[in-house]
DSSP file (Angstrom, degrees, kcal/mol; ACC not computed):
  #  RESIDUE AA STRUCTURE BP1 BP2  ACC     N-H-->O    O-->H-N    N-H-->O    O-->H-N    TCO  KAPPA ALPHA  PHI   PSI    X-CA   Y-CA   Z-CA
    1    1 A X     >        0   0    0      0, 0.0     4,-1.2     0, 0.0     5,-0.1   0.000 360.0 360.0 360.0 -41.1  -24.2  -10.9    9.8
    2    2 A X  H >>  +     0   0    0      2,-0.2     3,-2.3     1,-0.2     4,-0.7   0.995 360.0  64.5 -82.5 -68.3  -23.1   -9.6    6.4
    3    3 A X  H 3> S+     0   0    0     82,-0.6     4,-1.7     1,-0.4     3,-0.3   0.543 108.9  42.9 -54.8 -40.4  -23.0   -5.9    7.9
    4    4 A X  H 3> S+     0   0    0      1,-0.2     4,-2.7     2,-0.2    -1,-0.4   0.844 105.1  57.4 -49.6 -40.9  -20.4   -7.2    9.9
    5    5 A X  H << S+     0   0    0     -3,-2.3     4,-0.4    -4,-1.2    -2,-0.2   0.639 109.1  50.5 -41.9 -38.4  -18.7   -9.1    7.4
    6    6 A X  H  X S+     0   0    0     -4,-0.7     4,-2.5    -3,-0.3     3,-0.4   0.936 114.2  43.8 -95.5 -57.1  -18.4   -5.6    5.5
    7    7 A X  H  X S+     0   0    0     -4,-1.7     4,-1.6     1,-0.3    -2,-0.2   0.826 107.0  54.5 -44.9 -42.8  -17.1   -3.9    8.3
    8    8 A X  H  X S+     0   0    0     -4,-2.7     4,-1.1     1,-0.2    -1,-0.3   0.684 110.9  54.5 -75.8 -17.8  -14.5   -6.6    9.5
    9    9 A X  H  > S+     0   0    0     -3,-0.4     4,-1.4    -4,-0.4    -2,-0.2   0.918 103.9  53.0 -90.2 -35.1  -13.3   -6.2    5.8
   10   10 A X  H  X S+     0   0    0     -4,-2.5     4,-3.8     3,-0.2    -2,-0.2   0.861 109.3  45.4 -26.5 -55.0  -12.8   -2.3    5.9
   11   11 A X  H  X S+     0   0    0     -4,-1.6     4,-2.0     1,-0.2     5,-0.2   0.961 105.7  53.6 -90.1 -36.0  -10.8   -2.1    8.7
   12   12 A X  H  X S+     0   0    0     -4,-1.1     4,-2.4     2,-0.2    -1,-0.2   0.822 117.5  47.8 -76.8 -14.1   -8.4   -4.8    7.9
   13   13 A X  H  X>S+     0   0    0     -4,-1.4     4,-2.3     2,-0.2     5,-0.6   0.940 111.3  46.2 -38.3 -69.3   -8.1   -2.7    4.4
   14   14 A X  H  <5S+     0   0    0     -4,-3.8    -2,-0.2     1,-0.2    -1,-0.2   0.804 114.1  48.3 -69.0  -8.1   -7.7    0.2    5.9
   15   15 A X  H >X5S+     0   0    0     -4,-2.0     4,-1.7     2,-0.2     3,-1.6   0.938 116.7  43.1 -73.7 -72.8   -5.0   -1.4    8.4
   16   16 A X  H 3X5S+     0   0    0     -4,-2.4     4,-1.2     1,-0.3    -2,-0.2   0.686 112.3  48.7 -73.7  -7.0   -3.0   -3.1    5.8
   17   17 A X  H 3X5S+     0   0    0     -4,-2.3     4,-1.0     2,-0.2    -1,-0.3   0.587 113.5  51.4 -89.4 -16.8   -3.1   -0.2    3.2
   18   18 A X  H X><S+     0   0    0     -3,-1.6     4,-1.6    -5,-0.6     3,-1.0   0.980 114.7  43.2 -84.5 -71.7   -1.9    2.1    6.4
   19   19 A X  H >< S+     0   0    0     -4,-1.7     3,-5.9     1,-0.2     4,-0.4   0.760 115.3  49.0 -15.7-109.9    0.9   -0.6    7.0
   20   20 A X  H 3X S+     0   0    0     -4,-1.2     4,-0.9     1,-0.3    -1,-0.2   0.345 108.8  52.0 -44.2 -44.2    1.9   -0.9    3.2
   21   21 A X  H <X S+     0   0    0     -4,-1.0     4,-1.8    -3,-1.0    -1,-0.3   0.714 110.4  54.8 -97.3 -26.6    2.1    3.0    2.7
   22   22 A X  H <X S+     0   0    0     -3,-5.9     4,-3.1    -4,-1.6    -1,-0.3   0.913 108.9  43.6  28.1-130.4    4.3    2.8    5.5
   23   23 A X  H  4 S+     0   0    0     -4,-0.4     4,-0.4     2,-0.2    -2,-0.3   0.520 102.4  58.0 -10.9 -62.3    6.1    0.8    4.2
   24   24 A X  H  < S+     0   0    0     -4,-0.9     4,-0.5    -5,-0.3    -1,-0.2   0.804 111.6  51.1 -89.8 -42.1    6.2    2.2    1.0
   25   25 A X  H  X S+     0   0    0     -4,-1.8     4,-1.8     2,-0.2     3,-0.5   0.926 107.7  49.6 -53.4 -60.4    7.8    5.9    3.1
   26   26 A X  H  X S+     0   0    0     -4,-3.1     4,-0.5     1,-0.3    -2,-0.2   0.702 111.3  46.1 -87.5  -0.5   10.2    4.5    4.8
   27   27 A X  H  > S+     0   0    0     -4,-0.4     4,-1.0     3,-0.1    -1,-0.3   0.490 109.0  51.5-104.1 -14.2   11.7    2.7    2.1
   28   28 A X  H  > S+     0   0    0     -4,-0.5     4,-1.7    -3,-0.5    -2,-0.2   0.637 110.4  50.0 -77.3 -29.0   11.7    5.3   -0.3
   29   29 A X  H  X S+     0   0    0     -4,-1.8     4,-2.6     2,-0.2    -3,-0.1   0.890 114.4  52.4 -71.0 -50.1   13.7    7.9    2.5
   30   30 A X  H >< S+     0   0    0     -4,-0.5     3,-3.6    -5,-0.4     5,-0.2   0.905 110.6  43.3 -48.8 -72.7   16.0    4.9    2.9
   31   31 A X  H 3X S+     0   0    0     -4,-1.0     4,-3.4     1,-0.3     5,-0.3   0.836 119.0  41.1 -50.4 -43.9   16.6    4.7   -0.7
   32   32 A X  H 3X S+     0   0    0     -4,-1.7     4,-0.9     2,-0.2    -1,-0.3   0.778 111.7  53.7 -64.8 -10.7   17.0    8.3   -1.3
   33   33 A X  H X< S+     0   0    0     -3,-3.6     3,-2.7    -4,-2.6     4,-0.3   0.517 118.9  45.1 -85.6-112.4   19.2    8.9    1.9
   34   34 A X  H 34 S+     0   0    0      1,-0.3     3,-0.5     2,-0.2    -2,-0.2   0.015 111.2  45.8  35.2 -82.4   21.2    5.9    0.1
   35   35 A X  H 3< S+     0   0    0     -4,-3.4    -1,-0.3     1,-0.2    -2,-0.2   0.389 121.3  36.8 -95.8  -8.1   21.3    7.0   -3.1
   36   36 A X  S << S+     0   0    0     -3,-2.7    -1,-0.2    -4,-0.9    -2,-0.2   0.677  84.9 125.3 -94.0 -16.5   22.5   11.1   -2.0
   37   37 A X  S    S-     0   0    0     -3,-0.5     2,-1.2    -4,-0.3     7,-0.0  -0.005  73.8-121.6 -67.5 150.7   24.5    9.8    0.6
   38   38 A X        +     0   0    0      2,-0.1     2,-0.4     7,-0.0    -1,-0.2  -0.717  68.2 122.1 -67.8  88.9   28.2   11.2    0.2
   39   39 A X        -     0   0    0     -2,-1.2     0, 0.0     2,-0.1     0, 0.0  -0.859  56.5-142.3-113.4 147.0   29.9    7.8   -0.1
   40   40 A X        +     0   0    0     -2,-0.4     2,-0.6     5,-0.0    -2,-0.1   0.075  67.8 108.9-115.7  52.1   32.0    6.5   -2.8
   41   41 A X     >  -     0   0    0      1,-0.1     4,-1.4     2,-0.0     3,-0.4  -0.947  53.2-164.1-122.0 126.4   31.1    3.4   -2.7
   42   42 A X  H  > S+     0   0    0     -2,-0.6     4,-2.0     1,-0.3    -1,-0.1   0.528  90.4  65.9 -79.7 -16.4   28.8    2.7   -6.2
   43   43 A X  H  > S+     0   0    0      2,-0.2     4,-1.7     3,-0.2    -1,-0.3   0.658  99.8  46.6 -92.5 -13.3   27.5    0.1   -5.3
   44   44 A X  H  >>S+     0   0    0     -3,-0.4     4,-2.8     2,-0.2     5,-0.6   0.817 112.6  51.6 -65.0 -65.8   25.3    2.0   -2.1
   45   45 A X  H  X5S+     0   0    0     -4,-1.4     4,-3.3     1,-0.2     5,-0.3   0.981 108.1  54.8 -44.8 -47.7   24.2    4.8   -4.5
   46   46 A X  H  X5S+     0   0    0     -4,-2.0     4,-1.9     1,-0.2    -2,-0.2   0.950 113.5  44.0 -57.2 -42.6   22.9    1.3   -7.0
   47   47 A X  H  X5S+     0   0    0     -4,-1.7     4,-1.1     2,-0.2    -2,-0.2   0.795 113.4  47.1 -56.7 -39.6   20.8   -0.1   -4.0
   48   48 A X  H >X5S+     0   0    0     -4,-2.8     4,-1.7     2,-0.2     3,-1.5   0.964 111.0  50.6 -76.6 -50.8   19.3    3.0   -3.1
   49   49 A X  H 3X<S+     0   0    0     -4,-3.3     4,-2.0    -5,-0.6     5,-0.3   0.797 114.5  46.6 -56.9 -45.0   18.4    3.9   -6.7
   50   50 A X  H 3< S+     0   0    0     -4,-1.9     4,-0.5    -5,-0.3    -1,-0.2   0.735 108.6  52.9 -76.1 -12.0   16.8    0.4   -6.9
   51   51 A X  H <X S+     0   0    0     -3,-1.5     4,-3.2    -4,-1.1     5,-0.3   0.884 116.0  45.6 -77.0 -37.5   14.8    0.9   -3.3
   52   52 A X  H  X S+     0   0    0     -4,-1.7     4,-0.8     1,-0.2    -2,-0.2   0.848 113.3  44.2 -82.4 -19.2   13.6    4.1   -4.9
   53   53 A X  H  X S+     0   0    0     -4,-2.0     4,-1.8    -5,-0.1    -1,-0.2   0.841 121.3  47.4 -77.6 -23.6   12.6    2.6   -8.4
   54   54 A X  H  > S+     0   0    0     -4,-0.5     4,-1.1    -5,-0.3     5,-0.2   0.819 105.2  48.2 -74.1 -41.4   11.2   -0.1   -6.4
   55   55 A X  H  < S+     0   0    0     -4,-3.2    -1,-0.2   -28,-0.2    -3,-0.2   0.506 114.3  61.5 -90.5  -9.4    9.1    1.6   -3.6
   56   56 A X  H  < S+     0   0    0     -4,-0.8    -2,-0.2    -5,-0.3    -3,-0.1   0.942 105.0  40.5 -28.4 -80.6    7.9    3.5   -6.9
   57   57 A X  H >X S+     0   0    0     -4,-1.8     4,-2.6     1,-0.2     3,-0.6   0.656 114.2  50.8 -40.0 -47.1    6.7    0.7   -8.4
   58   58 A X  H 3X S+     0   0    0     -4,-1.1     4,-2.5     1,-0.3     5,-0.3   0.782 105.5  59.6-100.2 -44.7    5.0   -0.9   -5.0
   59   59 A X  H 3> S+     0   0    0     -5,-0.2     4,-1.2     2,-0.2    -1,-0.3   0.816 108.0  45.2 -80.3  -9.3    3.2    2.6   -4.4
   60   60 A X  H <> S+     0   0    0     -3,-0.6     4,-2.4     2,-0.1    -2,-0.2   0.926 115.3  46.5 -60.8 -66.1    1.3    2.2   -8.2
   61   61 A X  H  X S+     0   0    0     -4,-2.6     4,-2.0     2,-0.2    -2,-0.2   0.548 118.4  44.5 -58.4  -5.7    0.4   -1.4   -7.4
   62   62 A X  H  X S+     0   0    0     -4,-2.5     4,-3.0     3,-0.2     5,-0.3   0.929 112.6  49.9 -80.5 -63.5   -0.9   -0.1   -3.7
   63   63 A X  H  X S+     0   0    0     -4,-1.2     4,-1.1    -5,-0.3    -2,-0.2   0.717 110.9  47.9   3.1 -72.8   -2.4    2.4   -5.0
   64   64 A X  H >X S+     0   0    0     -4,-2.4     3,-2.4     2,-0.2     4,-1.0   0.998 114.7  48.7 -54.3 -66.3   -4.3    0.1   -7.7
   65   65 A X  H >X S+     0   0    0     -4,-2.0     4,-3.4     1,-0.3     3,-2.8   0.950  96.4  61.8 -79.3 -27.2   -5.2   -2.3   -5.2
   66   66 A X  H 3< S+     0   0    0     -4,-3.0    -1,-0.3     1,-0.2     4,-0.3   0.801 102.2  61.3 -50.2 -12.6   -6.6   -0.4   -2.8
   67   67 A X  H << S+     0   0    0     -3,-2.4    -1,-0.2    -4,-1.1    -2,-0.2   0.459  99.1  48.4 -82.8  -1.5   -8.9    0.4   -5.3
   68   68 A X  H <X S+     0   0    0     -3,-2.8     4,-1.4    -4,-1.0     5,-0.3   0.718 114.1  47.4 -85.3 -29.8  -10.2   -2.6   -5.9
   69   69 A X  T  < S+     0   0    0     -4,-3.4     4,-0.3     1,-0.2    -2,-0.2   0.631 109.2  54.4 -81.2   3.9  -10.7   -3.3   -2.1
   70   70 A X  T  4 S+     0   0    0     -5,-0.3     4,-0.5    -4,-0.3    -1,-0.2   0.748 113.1  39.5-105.9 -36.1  -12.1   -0.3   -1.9
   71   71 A X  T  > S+     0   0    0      2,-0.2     4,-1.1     3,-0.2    -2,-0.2   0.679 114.7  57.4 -85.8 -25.7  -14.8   -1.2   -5.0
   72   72 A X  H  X S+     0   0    0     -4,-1.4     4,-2.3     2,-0.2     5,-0.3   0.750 107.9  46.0 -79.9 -37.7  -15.2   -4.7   -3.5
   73   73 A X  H  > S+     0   0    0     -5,-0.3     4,-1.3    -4,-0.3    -2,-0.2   0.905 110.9  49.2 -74.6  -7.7  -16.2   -3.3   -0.5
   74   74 A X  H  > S+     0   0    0     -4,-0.5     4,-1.0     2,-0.2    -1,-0.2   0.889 115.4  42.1 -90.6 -42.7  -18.5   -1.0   -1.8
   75   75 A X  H  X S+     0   0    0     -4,-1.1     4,-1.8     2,-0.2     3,-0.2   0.852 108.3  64.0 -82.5 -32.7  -20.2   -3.5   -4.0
   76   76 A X  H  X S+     0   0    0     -4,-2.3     4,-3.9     2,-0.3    -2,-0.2   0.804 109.4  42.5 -63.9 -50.1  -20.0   -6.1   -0.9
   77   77 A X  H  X S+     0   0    0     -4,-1.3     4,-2.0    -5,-0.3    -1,-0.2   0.901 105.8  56.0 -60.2 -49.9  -22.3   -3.6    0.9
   78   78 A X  H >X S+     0   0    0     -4,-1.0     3,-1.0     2,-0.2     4,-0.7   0.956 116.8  42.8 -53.3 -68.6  -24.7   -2.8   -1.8
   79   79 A X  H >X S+     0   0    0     -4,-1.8     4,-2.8     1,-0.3     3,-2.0   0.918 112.2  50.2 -59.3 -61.1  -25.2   -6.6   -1.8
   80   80 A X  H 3<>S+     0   0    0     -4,-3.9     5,-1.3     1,-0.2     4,-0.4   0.875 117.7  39.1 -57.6 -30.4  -25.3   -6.9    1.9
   81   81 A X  H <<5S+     0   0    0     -4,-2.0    -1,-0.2    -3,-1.0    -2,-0.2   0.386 112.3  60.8 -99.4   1.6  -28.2   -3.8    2.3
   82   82 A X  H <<5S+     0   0    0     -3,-2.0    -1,-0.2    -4,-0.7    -2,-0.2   0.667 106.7  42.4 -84.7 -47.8  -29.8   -5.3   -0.9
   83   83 A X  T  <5S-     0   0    0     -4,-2.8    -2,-0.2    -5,-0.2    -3,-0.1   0.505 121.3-108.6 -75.7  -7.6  -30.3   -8.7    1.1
   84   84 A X  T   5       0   0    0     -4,-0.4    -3,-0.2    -5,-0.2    -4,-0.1   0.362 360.0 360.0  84.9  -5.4  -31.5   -6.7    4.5
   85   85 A X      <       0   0    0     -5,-1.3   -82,-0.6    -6,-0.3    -4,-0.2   0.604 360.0 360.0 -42.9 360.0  -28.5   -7.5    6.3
């Protein structure tokens, strides 16, 4: 039962860190397509410059946690194969 448990908790890691990273791409092209685009409008180039400081930011804190889920699952297992699950 826990061997499932471990499993069903992988993949929906690895699903939502696949989603996030995304995510995290296509909002970072946006912001630089934004923030090069020839326009003169300042206020484009400020949004784009904030998608990219932003999708910055969001790719440390994916980063980080997927290394916790990645260490919770790993200790989650050890526990589960510890109990005979």
């Amino acid at each position: 039962m826990a061997v499932d448990l471990v499993s069903v908790v992988e993949e929906w890691t690895t699903r939502i860190t696949a989603l996030a990273w995304a995510l995290f791409l296509f909002t970072w092209s946006v912001g630089w397509a934004l923030r090069g685009a020839p326009l003169p409008f300042a206020r484009v180039k400020r949004v784009g410059s904030s998608l990219v400081e932003d999708s910055v930011w969001a790719a440390f804190w994916l980063a980080v946690g997927m290394t916790v889920f990645k260490v919770v699952t790993y200790i989650a297992s050890l526990i589960a194969q510890g109990l005979g699950f």
